[in-house]
N, CA, C and O of each residue as an XYZ file, in Angstrom:
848
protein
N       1.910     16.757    -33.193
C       3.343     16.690    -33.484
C       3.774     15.272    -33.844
O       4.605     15.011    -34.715
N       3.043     14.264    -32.992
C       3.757     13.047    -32.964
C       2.978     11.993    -34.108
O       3.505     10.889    -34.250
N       1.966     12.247    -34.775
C       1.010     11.852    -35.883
C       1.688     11.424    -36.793
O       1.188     10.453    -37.359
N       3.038     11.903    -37.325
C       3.383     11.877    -38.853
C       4.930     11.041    -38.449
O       5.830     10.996    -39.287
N       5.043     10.568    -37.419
C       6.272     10.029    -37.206
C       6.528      9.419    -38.060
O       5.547      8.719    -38.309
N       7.851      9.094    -39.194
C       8.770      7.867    -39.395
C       8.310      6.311    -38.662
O       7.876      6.218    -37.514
N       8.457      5.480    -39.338
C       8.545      4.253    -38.528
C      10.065      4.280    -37.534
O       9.839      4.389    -36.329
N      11.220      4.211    -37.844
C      12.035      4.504    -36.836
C      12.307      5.793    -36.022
O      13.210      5.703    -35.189
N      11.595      7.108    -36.147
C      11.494      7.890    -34.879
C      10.244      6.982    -33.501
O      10.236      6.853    -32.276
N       9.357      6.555    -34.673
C       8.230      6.093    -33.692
C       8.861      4.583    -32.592
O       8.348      4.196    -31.542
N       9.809      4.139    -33.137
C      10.322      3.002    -31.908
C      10.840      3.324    -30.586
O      11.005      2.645    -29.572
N      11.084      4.739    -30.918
C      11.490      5.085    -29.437
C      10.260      5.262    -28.313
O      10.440      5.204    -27.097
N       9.189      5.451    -28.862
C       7.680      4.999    -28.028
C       7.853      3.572    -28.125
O       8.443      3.442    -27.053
N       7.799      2.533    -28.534
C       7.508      1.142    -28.112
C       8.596      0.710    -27.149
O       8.535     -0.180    -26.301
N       9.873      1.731    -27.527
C      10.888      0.696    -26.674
C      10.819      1.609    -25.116
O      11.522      1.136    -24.224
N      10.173      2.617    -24.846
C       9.901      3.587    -23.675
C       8.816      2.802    -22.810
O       8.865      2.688    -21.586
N       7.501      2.108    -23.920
C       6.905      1.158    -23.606
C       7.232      0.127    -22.716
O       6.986     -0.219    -21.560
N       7.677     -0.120    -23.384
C       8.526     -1.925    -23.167
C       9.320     -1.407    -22.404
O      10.273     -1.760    -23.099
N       9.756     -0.924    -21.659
C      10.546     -0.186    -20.464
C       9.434     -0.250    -19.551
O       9.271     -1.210    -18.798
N       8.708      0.687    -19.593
C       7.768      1.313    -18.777
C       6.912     -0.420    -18.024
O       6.687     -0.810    -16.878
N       6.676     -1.012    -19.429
C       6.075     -2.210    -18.525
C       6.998     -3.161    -17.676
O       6.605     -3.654    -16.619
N       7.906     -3.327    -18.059
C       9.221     -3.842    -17.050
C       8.915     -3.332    -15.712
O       8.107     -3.835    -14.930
N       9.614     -2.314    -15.523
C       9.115     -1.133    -14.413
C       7.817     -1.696    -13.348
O       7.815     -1.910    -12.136
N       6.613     -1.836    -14.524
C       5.559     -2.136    -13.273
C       5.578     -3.309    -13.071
O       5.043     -3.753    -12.056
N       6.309     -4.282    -14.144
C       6.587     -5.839    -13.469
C       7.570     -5.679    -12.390
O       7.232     -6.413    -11.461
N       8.491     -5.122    -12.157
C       9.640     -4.986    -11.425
C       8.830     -4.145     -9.946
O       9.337     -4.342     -8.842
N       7.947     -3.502    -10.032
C       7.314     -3.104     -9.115
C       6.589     -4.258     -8.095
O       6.994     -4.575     -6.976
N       5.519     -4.740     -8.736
C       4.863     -5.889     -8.781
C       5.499     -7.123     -7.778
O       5.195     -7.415     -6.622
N       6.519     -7.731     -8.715
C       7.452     -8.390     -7.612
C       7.947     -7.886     -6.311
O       8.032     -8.534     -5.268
N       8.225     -6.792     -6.483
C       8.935     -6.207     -5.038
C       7.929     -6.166     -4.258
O       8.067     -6.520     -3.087
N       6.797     -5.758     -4.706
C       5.248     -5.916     -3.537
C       5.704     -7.312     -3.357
O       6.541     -7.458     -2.466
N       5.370     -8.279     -3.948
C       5.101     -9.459     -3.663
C       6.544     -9.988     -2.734
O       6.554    -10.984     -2.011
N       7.381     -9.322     -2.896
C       8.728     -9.949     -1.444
C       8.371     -9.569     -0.609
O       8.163    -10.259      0.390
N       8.168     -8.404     -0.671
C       8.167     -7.832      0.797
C       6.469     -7.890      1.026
O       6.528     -7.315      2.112
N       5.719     -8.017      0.935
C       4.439     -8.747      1.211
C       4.822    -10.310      1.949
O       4.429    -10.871      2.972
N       5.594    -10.599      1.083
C       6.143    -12.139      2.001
C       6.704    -12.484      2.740
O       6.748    -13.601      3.256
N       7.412    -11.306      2.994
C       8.580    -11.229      4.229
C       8.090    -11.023      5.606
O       8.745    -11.270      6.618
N       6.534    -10.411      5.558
C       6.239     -9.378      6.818
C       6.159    -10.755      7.908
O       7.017    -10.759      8.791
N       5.783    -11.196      7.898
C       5.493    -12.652      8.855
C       6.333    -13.565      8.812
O       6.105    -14.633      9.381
N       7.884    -13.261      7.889
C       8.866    -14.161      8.308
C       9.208    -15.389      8.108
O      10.074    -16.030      8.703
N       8.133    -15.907      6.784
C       7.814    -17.228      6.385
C       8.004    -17.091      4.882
O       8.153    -18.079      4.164
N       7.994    -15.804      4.409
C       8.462    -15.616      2.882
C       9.241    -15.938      1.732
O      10.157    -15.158      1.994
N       9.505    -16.331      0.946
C      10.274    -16.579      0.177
C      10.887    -15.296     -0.725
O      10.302    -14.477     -1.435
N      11.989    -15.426     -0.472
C      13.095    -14.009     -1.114
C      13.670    -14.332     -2.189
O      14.080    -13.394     -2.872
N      13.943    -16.074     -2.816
C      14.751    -16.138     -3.758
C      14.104    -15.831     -5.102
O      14.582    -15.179     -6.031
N      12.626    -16.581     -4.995
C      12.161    -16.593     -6.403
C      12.059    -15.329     -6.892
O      12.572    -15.071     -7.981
N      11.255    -14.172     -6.024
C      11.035    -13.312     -6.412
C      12.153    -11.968     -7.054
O      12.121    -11.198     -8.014
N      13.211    -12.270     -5.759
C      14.490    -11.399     -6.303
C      14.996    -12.376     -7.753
O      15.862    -11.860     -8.460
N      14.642    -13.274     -8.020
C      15.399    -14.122     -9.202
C      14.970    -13.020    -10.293
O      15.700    -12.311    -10.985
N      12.796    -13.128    -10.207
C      12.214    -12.390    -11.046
C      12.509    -11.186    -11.446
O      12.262    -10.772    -12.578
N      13.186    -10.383    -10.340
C      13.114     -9.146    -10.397
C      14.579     -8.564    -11.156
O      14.548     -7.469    -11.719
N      15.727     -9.301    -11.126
C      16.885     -9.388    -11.373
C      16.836     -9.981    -13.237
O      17.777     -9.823    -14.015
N      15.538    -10.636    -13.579
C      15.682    -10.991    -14.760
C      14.970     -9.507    -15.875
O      15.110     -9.044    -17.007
N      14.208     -9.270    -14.645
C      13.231     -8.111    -15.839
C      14.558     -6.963    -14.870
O      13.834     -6.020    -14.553
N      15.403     -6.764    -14.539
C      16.442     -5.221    -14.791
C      16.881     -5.625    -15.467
O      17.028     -4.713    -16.281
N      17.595     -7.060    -16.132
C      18.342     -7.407    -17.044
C      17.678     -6.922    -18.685
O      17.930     -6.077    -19.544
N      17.055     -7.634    -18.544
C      15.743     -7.153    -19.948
C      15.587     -5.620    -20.117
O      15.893     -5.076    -21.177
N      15.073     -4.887    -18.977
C      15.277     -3.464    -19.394
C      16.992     -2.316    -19.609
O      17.194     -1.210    -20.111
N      17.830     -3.287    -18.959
C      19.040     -2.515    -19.845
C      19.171     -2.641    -20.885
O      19.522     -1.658    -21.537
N      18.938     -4.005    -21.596
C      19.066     -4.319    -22.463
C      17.575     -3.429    -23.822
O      17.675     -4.059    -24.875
N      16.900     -2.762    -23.905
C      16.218     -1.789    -24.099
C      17.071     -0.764    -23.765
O      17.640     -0.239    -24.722
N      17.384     -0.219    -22.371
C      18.275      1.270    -22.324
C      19.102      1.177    -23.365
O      18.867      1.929    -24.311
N      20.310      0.207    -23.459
C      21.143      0.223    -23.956
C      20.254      0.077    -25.997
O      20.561      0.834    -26.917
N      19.361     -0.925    -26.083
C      19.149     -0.592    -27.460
C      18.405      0.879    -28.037
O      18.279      1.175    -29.225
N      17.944      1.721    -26.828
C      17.170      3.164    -27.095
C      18.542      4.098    -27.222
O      18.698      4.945    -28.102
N      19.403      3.820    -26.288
C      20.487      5.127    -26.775
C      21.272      4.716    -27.909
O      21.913      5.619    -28.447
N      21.379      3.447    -28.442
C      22.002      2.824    -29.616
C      21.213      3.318    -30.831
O      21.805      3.702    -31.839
N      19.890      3.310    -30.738
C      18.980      4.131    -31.564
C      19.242      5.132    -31.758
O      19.934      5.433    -32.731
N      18.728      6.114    -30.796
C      19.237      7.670    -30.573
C      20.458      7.838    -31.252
O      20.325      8.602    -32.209
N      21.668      7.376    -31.098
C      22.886      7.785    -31.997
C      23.231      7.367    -33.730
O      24.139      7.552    -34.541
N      21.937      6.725    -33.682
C      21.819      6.245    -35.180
C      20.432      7.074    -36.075
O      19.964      6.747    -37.165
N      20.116      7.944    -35.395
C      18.217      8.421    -35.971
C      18.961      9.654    -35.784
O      19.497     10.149    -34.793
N      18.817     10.148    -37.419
C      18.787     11.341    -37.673
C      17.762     12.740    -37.238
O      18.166     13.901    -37.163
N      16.623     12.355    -37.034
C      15.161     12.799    -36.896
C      14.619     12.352    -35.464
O      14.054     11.259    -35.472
N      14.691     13.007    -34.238
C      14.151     11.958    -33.473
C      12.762     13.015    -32.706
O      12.820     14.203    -32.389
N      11.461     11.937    -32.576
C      10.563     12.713    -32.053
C      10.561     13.581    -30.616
O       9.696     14.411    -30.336
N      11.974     13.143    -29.554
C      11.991     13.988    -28.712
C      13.354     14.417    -29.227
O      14.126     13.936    -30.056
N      13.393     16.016    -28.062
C      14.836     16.337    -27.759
C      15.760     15.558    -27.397
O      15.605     14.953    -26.335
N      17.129     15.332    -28.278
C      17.779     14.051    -27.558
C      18.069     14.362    -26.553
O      17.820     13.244    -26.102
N      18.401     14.902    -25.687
C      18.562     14.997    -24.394
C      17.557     14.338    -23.463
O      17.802     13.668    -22.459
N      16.263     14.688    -24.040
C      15.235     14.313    -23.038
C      15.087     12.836    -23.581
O      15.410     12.071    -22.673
N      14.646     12.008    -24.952
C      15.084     10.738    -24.672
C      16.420      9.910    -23.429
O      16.190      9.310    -22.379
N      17.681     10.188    -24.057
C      18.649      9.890    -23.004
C      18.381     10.216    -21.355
O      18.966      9.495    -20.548
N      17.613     11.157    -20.923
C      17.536     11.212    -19.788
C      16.261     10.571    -19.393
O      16.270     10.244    -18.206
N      14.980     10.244    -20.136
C      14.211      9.784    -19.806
C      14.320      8.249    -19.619
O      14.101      7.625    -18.581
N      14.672      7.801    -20.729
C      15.510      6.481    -20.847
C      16.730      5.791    -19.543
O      16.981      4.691    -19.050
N      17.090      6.832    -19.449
C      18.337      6.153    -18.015
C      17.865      6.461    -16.776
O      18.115      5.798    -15.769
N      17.002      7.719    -16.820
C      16.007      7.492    -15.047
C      15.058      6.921    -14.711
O      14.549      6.849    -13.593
N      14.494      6.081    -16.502
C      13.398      4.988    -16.330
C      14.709      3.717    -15.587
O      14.353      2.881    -14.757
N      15.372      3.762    -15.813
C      16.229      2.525    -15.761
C      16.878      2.503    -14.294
O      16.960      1.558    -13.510
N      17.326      3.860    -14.155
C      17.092      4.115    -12.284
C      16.180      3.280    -11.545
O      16.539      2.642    -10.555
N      15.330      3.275    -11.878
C      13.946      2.639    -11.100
C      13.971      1.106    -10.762
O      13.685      0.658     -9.651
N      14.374      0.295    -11.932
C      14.436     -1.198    -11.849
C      15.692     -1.179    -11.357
O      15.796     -2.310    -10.883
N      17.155     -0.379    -11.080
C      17.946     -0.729    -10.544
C      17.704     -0.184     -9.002
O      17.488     -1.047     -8.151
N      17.718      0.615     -8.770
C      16.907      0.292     -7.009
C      15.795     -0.526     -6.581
O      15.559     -0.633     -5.377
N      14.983     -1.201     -7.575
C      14.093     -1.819     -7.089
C      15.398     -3.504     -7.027
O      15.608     -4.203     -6.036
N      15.876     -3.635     -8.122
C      17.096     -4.748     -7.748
C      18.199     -4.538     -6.633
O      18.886     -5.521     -6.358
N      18.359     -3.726     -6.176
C      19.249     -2.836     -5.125
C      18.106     -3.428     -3.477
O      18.554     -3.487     -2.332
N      17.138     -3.658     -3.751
C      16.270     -3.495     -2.292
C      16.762     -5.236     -2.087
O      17.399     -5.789     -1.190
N      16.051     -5.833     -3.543
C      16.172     -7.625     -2.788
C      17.341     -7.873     -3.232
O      17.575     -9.077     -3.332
N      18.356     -7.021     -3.608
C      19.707     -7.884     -3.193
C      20.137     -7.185     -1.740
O      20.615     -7.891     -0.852
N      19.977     -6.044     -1.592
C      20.445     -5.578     -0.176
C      19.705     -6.678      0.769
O      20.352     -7.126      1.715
N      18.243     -7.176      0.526
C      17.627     -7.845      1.455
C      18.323     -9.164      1.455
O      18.545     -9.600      2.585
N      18.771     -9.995      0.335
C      19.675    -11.327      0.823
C      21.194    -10.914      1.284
O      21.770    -11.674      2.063
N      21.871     -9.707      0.814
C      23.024     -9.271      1.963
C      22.816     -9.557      3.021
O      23.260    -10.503      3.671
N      21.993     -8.623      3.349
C      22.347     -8.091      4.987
C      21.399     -9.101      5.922
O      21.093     -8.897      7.097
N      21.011    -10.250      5.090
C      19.885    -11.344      5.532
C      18.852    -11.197      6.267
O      18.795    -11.725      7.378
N      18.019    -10.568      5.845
C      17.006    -10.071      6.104
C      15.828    -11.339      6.176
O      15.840    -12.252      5.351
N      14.800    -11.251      7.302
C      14.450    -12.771      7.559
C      12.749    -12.097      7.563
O      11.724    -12.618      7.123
N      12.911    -10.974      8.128
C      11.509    -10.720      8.699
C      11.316     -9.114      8.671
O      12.003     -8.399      9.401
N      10.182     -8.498      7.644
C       9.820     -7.085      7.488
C       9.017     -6.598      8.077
O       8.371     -7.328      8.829
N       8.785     -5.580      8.030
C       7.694     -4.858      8.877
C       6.869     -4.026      8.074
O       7.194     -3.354      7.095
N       5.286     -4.216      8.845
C       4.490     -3.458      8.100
C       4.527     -2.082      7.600
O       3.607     -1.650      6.904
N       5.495     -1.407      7.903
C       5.693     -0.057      7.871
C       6.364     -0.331      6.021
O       6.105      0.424      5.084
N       7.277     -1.659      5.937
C       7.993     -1.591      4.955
C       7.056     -2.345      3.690
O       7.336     -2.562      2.511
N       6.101     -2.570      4.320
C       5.123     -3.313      2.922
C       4.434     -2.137      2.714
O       4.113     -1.973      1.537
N       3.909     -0.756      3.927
C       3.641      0.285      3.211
C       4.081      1.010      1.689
O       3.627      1.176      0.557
N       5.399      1.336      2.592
C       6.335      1.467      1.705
C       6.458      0.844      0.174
O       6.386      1.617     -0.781
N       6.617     -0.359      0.001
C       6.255     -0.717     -1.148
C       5.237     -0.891     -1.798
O       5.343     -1.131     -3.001
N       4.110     -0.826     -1.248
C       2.606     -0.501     -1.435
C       2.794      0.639     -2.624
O       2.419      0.509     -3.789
N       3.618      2.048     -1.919
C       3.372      3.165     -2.325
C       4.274      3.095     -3.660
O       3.884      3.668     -4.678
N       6.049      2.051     -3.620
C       6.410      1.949     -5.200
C       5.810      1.164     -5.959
O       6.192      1.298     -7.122
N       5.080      0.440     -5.829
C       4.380     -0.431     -6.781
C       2.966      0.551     -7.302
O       2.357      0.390     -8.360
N       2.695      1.478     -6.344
C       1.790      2.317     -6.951
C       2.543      3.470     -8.134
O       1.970      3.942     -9.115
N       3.759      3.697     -7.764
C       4.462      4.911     -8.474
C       5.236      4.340     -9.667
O       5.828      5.102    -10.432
N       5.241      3.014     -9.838
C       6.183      2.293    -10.953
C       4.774      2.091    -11.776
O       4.859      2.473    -12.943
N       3.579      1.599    -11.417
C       2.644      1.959    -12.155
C       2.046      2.626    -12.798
O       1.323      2.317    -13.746
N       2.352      4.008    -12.208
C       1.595      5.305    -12.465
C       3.395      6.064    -13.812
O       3.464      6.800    -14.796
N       4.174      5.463    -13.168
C       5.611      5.725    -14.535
C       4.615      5.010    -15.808
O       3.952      5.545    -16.696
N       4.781      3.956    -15.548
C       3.785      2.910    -17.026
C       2.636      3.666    -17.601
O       2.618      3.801    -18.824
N       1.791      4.115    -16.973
C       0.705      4.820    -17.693
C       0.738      6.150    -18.338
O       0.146      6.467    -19.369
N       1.621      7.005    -17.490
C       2.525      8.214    -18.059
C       3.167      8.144    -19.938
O       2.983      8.708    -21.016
N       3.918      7.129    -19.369
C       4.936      6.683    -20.426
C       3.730      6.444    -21.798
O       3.700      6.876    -22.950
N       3.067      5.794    -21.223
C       2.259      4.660    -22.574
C       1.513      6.098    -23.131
O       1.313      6.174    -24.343
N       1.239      6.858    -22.545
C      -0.006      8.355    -23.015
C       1.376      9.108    -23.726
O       1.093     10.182    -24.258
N       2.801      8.715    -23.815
C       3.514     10.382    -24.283
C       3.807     10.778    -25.792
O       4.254     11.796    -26.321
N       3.175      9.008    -26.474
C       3.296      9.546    -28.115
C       2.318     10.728    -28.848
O       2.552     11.377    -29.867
N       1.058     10.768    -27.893
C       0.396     11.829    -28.015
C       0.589     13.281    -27.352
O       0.644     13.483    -26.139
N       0.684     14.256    -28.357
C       0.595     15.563    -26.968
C      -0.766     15.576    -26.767
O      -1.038     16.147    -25.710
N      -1.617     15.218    -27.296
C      -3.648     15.325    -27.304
C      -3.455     14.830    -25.757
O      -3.949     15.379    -24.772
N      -2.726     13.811    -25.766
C      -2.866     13.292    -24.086
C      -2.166     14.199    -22.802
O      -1.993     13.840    -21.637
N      -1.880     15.316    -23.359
C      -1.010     16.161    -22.277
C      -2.533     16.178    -20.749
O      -2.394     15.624    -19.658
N      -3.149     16.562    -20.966
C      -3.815     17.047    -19.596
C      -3.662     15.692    -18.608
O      -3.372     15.813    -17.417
N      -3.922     14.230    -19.325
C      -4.117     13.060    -18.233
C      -2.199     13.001    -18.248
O      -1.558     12.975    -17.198
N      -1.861     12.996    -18.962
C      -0.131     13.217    -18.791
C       0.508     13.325    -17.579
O       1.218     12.519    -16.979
N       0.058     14.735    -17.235
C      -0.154     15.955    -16.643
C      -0.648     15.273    -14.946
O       0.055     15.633    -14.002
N      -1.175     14.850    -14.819
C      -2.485     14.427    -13.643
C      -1.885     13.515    -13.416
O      -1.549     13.604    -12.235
N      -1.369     12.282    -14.010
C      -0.319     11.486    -13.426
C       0.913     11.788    -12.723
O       1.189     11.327    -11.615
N       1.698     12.628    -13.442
C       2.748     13.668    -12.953
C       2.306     13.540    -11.019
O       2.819     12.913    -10.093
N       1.255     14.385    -11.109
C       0.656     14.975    -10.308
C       0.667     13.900     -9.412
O       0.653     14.353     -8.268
N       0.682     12.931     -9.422
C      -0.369     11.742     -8.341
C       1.201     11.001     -8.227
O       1.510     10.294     -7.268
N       1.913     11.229     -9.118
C       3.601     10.378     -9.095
C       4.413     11.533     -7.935
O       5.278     11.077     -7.188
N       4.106     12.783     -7.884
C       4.544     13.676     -7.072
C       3.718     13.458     -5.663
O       4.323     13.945     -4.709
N       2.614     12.905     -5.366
C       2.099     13.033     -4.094
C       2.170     12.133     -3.426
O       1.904     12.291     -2.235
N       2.704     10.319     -4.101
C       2.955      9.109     -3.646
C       4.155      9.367     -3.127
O       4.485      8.997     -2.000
N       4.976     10.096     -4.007
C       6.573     10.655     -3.269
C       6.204     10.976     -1.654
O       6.433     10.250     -0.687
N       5.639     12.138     -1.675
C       5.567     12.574     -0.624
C       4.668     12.158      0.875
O       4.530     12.495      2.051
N       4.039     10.834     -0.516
C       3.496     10.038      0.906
C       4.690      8.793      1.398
O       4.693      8.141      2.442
N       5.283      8.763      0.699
C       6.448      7.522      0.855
C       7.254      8.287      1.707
O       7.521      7.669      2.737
N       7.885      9.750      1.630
C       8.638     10.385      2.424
C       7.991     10.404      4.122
O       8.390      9.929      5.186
N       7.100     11.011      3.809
C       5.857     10.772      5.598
C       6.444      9.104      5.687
O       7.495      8.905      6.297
N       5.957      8.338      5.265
C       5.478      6.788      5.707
C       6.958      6.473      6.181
O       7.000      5.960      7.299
N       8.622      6.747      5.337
C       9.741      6.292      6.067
C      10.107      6.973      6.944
O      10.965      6.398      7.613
N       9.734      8.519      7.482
C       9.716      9.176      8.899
C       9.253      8.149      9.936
O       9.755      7.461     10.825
N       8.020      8.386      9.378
C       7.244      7.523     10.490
C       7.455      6.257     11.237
O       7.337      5.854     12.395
N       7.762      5.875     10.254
C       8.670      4.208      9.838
C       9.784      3.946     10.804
O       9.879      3.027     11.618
N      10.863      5.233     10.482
C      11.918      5.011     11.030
C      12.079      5.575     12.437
O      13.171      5.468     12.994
N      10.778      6.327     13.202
C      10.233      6.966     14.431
C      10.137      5.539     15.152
O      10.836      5.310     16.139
N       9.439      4.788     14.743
C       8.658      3.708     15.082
C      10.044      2.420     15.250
O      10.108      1.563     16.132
N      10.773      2.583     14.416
C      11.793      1.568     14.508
C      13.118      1.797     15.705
O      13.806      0.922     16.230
N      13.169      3.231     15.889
C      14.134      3.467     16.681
C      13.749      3.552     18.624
O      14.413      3.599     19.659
N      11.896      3.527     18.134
C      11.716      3.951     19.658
C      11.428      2.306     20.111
O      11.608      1.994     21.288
N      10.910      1.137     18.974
C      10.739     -0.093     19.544
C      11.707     -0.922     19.122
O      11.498     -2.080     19.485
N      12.970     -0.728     18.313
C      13.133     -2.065     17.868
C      14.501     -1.993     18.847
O      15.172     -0.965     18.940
N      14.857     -3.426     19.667
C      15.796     -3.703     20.497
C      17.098     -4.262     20.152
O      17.936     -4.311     21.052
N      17.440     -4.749     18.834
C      17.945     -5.442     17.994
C      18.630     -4.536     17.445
O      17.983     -4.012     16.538
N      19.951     -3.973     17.612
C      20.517     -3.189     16.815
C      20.700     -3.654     15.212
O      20.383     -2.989     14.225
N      21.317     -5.018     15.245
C      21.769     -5.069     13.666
C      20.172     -5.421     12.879
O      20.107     -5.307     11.655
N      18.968     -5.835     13.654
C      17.564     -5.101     12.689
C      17.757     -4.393     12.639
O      18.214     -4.071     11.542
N      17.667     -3.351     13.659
C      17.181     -1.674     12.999
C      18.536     -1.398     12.260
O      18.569     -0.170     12.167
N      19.517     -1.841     11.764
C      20.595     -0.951     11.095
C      19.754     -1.588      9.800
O      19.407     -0.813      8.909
N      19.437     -2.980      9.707
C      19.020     -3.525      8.283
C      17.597     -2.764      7.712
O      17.291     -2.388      6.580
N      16.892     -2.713      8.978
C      15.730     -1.794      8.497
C      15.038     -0.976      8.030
O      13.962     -0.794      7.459
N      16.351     -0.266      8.594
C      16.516      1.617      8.185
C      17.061      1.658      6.875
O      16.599      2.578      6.199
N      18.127      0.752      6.158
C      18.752      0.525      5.253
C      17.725      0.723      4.106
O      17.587      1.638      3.294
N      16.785     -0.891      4.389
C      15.582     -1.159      3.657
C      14.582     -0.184      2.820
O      14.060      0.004      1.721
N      14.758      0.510      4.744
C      13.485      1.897      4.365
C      13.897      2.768      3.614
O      13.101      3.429      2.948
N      15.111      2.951      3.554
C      15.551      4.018      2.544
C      16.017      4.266      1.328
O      16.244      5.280      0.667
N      16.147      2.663      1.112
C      16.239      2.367     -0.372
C      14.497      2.239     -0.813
O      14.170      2.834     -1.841
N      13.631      1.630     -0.199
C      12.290      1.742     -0.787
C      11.617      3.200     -0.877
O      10.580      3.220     -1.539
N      11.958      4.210     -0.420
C      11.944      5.458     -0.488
C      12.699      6.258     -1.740
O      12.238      7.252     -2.301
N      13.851      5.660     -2.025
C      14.139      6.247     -2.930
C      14.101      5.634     -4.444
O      14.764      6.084     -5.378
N      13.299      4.642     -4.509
C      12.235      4.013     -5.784
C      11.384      5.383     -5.641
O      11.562      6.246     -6.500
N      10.618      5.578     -4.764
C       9.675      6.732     -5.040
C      10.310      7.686     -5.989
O       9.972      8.001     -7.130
N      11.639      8.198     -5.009
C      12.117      9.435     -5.872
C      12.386      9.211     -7.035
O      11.979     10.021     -7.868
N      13.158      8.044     -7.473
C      13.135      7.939     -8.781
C      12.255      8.064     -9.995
O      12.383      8.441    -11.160
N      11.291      7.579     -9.209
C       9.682      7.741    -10.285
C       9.626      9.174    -10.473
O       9.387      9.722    -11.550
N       9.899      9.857     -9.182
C       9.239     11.598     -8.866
C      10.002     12.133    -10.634
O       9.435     12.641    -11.602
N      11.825     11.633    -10.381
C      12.420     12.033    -11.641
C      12.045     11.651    -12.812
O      12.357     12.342    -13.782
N      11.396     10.626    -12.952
C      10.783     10.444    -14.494
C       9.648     11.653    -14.667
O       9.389     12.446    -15.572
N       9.126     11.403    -13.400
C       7.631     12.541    -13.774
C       8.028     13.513    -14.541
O       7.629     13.684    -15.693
N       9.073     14.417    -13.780
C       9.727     15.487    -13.876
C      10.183     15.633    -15.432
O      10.170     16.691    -16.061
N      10.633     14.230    -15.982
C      11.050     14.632    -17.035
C      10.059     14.936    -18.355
O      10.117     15.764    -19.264
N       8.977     13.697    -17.965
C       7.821     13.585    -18.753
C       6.627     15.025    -18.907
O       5.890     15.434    -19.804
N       6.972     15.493    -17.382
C       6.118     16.727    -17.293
C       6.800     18.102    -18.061
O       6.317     19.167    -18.444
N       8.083     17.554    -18.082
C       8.677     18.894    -18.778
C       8.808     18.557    -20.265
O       8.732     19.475    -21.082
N       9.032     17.096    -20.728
C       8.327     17.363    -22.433
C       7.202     17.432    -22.660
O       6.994     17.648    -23.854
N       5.756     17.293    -21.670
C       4.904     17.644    -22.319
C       4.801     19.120    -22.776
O       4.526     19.535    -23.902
N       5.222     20.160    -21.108
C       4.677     21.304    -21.118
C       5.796     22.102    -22.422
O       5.576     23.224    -22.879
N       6.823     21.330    -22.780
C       7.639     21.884    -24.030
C       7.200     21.804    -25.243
O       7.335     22.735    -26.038
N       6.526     20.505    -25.588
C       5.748     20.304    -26.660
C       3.888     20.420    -26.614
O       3.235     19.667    -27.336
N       3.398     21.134    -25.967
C       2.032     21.034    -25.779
C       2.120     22.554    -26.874
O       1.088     23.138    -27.204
């Protein structure tokens, strides 16, 4: 299907691209805060600086893909599914900017291993968005498509276990009320980076199985 594209239907793959890699830079960093935080000696500014410059960069893509979209007569997806794929990729870098600004709010000094899990598992799922994304100008690529989907749906559900657990663990030891209010906060915004990814899957899995 996607072989004979136009040069301007085909930009909406580079600029989904160029999204998608944002995403796993924006992932990337957030490992690396909260990797730095766990021992309380971390540095929060540089990295939220980083992370705040690449959401900036990828609106700026959202905003030039739906500016596209209303100008392309011909476009290789359903517009619907561009526009929605496009603004729940963009979901993603704004909760991942949502975690280290909530973390210099509510001044957050010192994380817990439960919460570098946690981001363990979005830096795995903002990755696994990137590789999705980069395979969707092909339908030939539907089966590995497909299998990512798959592995973006089971990090969800390991991120869902890990902030139970997380937040089991925080309420039966932590003595510090305004930690555990910041903690729980934390945990549940890094939880719902997962879901966000889960919704790209979702969308990606449903143009493949539309166009396969």
């Amino acid at each position: 299907m996607f072989s004979r594209l136009m040069p301007q239907e085909g930009k909406f793959f580079d600029l989904f691209n160029a999204h998608a890699e944002l995403i796993a830079q924006g992932g990337r960093e957030l490992g690396a805060l909260i990797d730095n935080m766990v021992d309380g000696t971390g540095e929060l500014t540089v990295h939220a600086q980083k992370i705040d410059e690449v959401e900036t960069r990828a609106d700026k893509i959202t905003h030039e893909t739906i500016a596209l979209l209303h100008t392309t007569f011909n476009t290789p997806l359903d517009r619907d599914e561009i526009h929605k794929l496009i603004t729940r990729m963009d979901d993603i870098l704004d909760l991942t900017q949502d975690v280290a600004q909530s973390m210099h709010l509510y001044d957050v000094r010192k994380l817990t291993q439960e919460a570098c899990h946690l981001s363990d598992i979005c830096v795995s799922c903002c990755e696994r968005v990137k590789s999705a994304v980069f395979l969707l100008n092909n339908m030939d690529n539907g089966p590995a498509i497909l299998k990512t989907c798959d592995e973006i749906d089971r990090l969800e559900s390991d991120a869902d276990r890990a902030m139970r657990a997380g937040m089991a663990k925080l309420f039966r030891e932590e003595q510090d009320t305004r930690q555990l209010i910041k903690l729980k906060a934390i945990y549940e915004l890094l939880e719902t980076i997962t879901d966000a990814c889960e919704d790209v899957a979702n969308i990606i899995e449903g143009i493949v199985l539309e166009n396969s």
